[in-house]
DODO-307196 format. One line per 8 residues: number of its first residue (from 0); for each residue x negated, y negated, z negated of C-alpha. Coordinates in nm, 2 decimals. Example, Ala and Ser with C-alpha at 12.3 -4.5 7.8 and 13.67 -1.06 7.14 Angstrom:
2
0	-1.23:0.45:-0.78 ~ -1.37:0.11:-0.71 .
//
This chain:
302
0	-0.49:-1.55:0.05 ~ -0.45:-1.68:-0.31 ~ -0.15:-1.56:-0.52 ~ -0.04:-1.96:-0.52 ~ -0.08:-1.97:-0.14 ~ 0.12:-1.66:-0.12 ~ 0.41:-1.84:-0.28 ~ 0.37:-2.16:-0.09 .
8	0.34:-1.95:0.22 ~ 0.65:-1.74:0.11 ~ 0.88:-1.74:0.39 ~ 0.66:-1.82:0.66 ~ 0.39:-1.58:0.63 ~ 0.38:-1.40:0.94 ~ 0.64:-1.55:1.14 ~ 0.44:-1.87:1.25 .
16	0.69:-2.10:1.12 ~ 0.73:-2.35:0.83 ~ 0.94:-2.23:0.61 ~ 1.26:-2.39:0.51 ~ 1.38:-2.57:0.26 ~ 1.37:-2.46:-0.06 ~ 1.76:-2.45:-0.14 ~ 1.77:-2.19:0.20 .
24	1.82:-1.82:0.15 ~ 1.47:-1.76:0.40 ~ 1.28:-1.98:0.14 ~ 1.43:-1.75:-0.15 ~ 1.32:-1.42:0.07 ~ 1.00:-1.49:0.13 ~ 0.89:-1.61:-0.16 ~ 1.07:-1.24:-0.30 .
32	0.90:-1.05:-0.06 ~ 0.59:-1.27:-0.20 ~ 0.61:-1.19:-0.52 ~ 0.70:-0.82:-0.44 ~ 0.39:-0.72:-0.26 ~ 0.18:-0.90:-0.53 ~ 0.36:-0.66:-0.73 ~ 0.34:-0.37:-0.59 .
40	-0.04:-0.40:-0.45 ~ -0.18:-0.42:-0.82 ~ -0.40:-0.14:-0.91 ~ -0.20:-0.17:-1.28 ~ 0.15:-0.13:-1.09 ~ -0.02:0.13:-0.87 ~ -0.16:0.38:-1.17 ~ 0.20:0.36:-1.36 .
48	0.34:0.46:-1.01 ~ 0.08:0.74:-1.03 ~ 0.13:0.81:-1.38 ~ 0.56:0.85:-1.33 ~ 0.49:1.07:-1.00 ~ 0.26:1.30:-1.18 ~ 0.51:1.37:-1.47 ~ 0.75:1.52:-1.27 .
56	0.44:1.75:-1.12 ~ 0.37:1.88:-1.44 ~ 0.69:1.98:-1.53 ~ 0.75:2.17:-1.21 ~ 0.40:2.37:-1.28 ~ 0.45:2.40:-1.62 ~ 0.80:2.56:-1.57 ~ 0.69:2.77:-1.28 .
64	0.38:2.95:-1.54 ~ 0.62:3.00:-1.79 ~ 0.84:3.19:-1.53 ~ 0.56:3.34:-1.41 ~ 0.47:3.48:-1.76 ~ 0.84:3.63:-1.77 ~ 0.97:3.38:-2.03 ~ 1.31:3.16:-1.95 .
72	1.20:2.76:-2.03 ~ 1.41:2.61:-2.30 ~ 1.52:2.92:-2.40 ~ 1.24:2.88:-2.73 ~ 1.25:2.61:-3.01 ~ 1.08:2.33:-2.82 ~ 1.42:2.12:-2.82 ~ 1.33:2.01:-2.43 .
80	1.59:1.88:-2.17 ~ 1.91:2.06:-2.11 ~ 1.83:2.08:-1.74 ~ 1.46:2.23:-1.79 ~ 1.65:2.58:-1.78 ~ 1.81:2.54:-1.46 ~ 1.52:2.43:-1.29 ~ 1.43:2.78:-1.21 .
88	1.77:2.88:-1.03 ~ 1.77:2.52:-0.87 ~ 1.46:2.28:-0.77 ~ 1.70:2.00:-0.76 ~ 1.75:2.02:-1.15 ~ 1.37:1.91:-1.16 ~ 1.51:1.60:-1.07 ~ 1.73:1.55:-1.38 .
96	1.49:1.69:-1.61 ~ 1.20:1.45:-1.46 ~ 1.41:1.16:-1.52 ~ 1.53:1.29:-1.90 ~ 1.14:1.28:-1.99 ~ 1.04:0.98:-1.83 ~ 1.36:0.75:-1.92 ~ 1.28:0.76:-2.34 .
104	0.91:0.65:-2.28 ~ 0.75:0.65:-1.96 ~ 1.00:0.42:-1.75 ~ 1.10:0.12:-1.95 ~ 0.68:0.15:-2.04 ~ 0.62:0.13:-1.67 ~ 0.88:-0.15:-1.67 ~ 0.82:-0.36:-2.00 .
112	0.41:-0.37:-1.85 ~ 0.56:-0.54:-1.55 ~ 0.77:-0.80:-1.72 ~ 0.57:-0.87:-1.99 ~ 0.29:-1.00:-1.69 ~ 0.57:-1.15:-1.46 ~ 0.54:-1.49:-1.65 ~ 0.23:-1.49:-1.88 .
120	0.01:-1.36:-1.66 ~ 0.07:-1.61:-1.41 ~ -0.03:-1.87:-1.71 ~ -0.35:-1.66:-1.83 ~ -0.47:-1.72:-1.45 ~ -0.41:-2.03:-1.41 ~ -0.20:-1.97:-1.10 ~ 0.15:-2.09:-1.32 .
128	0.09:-2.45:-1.25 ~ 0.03:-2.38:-0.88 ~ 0.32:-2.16:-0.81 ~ 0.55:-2.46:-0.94 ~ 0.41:-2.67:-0.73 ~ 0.57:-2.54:-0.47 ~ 0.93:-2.70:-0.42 ~ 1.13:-2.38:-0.54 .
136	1.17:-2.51:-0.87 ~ 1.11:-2.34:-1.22 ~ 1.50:-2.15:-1.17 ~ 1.47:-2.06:-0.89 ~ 1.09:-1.92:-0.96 ~ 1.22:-1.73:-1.29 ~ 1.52:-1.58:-1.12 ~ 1.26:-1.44:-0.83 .
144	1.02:-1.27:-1.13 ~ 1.34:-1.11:-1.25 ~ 1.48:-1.00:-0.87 ~ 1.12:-0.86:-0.87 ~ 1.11:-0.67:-1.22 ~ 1.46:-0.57:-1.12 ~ 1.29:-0.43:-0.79 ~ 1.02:-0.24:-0.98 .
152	1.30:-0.05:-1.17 ~ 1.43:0.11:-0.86 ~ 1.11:0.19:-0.68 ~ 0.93:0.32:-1.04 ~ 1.30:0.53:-1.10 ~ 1.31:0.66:-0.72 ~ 0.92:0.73:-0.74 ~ 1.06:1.01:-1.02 .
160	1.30:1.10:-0.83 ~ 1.11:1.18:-0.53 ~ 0.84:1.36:-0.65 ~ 1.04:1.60:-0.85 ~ 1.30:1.66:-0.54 ~ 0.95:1.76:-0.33 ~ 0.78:1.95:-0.63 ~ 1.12:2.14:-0.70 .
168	1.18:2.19:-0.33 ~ 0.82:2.37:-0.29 ~ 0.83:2.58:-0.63 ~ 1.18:2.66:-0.68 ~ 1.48:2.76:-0.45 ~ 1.76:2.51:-0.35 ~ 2.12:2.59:-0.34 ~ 2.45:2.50:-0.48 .
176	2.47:2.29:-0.83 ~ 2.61:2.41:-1.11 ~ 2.77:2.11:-1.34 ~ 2.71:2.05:-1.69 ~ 3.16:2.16:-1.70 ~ 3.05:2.50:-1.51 ~ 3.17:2.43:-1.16 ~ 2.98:2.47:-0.87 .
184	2.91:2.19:-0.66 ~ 2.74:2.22:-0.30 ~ 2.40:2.11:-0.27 ~ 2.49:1.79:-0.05 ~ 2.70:1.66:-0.33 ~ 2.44:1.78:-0.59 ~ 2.17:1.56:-0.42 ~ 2.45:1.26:-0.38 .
192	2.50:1.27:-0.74 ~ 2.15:1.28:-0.81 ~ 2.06:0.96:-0.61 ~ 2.35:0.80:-0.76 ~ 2.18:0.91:-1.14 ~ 1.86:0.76:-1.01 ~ 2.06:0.43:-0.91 ~ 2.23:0.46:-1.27 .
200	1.87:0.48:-1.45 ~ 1.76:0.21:-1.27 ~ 2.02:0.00:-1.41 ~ 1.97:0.13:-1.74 ~ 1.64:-0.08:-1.72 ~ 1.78:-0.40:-1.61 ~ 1.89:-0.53:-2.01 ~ 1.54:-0.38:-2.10 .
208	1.37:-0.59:-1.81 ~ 1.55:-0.92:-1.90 ~ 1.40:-0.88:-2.27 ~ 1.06:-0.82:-2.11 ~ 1.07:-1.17:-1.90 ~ 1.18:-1.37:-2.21 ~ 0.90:-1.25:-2.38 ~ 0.66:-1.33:-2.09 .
216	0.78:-1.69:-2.15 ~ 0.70:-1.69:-2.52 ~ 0.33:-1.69:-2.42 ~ 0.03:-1.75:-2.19 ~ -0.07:-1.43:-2.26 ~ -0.01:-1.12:-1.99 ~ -0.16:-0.87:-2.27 ~ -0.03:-1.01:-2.55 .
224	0.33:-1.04:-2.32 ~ 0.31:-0.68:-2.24 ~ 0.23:-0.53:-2.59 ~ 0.51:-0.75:-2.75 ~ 0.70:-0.60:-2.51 ~ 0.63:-0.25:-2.50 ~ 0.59:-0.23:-2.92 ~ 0.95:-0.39:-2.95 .
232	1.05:-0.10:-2.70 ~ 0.88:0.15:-2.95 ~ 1.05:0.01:-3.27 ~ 1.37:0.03:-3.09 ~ 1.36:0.32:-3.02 ~ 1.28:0.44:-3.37 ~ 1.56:0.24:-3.50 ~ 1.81:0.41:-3.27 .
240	1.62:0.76:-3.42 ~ 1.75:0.66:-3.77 ~ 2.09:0.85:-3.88 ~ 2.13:0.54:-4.17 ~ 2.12:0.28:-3.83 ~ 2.41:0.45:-3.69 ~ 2.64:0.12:-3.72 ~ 2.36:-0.06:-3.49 .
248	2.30:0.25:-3.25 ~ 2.60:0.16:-3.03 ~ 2.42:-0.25:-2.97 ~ 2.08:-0.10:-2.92 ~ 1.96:-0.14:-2.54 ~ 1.86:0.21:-2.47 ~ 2.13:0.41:-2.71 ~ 2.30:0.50:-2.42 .
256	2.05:0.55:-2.15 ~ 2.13:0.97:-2.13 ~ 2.48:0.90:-2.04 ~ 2.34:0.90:-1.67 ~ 2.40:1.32:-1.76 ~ 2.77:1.29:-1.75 ~ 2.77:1.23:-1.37 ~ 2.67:1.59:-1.35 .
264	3.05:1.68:-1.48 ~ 3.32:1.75:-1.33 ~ 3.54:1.50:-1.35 ~ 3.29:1.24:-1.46 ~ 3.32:1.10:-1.81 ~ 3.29:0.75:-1.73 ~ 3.34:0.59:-2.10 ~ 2.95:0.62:-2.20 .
272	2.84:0.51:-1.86 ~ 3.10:0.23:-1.86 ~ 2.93:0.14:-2.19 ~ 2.59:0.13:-2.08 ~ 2.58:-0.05:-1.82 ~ 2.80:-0.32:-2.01 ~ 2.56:-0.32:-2.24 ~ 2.29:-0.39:-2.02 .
280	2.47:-0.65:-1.87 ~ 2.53:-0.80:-2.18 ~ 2.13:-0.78:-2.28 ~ 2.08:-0.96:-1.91 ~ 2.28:-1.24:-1.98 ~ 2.15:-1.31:-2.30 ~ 1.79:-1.29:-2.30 ~ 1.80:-1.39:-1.91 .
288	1.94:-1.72:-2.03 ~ 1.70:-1.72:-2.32 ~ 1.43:-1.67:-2.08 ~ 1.56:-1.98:-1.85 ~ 1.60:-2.19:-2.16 ~ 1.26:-2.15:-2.27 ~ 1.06:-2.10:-1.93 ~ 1.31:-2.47:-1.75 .
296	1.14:-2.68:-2.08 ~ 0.79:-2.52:-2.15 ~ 0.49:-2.76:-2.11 ~ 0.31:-2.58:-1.82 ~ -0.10:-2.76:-1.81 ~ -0.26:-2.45:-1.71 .
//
């Protein structure tokens, strides 16, 4: 089945029914779960799953050679994660650490690929026109792109997540946590608290994501979308590297993406997490109505 008979399908496929009509929630869910599996069954979407598992791998290796050779990791000048020396005493720190590589670089990559295609490359193959002719409407259509992107943020951030928690289970003990303050926590709580940083990441992604689907409306392009979107990530990024910036580092999207650390405290500082998601929220609204401003008016003939 065609990707534009997969979204006129939507909530019918596999039920045997017709679906509803489009202002119904089933309408809205299938053509989600539509869009979704399209998503996720892309070879593209499947290697940056691969790529973000495999990260997480290395690390644990990497670590467990370096113990092996009788040297403590972090403990030289190569400036890596806080966590990377705990992962030894405790696999679940692989987790954190995992996450503190990926989220700079590899994530909102992963993510900004996947935006940048969610409206553009629709247009570049010609499926755009088709999709709208379904009676879901262009709002409705743009909002389900997003929902989408949104989705891809958890599952990429839980893919991390995952693979480090097995990796670090099989190479390194498991056992109580001990906080960023000092205290100890018990390993339940520890892996509570790190679902709930993986949940935080994931948000951390969501301003990025909105920037990603305007940009996929700027264009009929699904490359062109996806570098835009990934080199405006990059030049961010070196912005918020620039001590002479510092009065813009605070309104940058990803300036406070490491705060997800300080829910390994105890109590939990709140203020830079508070921040960040605000911010995101903030980045959302903006270029999610910027997105829906351009994509409800663009001259779809392709």
């Amino acid at each position: 089945m065609s990707r534009a008979d997969n979204a006129r399908a939507g909530a019918g496929a596999g039920t045997g029914r017709v679906p509803g009509p489009p202002w119904s929630p089933l309408w809205s869910l299938g053509i989600l779960r539509s869009e979704l599996t399209t998503t996720l069954r892309r070879w593209r979407t499947l290697a940056l799953l691969g790529v973000l598992a495999a990260v997480p791998v290395l690390i644990g290796i990497a670590v467990r050679i370096e113990t092996g050779h009788g040297s403590s990791p972090g403990s030289g000048g190569g400036g890596g994660p806080a966590f990377l020396s705990q992962v030894t005493n405790n696999g679940l720190f692989l987790v954190f650490a995992g996450l503190a590589v990926t989220l700079p670089v590899f994530l909102p990559m992963a993510v900004g690929v996947v935006a940048g295609d969610s409206v553009a490359g629709e247009a570049s193959a010609g499926t755009l026109r088709y999709l709208l002719v379904a009676p879901a409407g262009r709002t409705r259509l743009l909002l389900t792109k997003y929902a989408s992107v949104l989705v891809f943020c958890l599952v990429a951030t839980l893919v991390v997540a995952l693979s480090a928690l097995a990796v670090g289970a099989l190479l390194f003990p498991l056992g109580e946590v001990t906080t960023i303050s000092g205290t100890r926590i018990d390993f339940g709580e520890g892996l509570l608290r790190a679902g709930l940083i993986a949940v935080v990441v994931a948000a951390s992604l969501t301003g990025f994501a909105a920037i990603g689907l305007f940009v996929s409306t700027l264009t009929g392009s699904g490359i062109a979308a996806m570098a835009a979107t990934v080199g405006l990530l990059i030049t961010v990024q070196i912005m918020d590297g620039i001590p002479q910036l510092s009065a813009l580092h605070p309104y940058l999207f990803p300036h406070y993406w490491m705060s997800y650390a300080d829910l390994l405290r105890a109590p939990v500082y709140w203020d830079e997490l508070v921040r960040n998601l605000g911010l995101q929220g903030v980045y959302a609204a903006v270029f999610g109505s910027a997105a829906w401003a351009r994509f409800t008016t663009k001259d779809i003939t392709a």
